[in-house]
C-alpha positions in Angstrom: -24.0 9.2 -5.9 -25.2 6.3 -4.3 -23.8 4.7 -0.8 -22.5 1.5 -3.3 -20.3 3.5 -5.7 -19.2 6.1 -2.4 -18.3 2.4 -0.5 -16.2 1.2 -3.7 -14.4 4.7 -3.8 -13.5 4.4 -0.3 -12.2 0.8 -0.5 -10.1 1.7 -3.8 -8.7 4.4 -1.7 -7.7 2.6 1.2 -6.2 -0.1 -1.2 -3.8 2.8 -3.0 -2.5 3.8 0.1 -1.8 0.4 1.4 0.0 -0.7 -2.2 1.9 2.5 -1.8 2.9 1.7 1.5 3.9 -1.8 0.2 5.8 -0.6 -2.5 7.8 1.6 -0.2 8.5 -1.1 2.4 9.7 -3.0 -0.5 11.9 0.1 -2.2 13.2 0.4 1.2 14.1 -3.2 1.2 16.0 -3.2 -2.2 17.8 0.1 -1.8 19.1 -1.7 2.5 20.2 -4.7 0.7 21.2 -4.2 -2.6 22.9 -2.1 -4.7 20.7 0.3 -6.3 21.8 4.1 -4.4 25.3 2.5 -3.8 27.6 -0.4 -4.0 26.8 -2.2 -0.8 23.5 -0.8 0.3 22.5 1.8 2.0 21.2 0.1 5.3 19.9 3.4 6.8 18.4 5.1 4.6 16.5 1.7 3.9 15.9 1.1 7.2 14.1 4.4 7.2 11.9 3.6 4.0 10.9 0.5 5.2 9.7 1.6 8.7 7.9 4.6 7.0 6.3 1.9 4.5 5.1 -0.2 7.2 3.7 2.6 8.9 1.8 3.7 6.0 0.5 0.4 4.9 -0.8 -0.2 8.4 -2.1 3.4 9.9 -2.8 5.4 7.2 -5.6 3.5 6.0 -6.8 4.1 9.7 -5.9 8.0 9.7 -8.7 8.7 6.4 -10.9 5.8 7.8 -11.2 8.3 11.3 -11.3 11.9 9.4 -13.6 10.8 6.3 -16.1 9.2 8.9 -15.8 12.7 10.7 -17.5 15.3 8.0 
């Protein structure tokens, strides 16, 4: 393999976990404010999707950045 197509596996990689971590922030947002789980939302259990989400989106990336750089 060269250091081009290990590069464009990495960057696909780091760009499914952010768009995961989107999509939960954004399941998280729907199930808080809407009434997908139950008629009036679910503002907790939202609440904790979203955070989670955010979390992902923004440090996860970082997490298999620091261990892949490692071995």
């Amino acid at each position: 393999m060269t250091e081009d197509e290990i590069a464009k596996k990495r960057f696909h990689a780091f760009l499914v976990i952010r768009l995961f971590g989107v999509a939960l922030f954004i399941l998280g947002t729907a199930i808080a404010f809407s009434d997908i789980l139950r008629p009036g939302g679910w503002p907790l259990l939202g609440a904790v999707l979203a955070i989670t989400g955010v979390v992902d989106a923004v440090y996860a990336s970082r997490i298999v950045k620091r261990t892949s750089e490692r071995k």
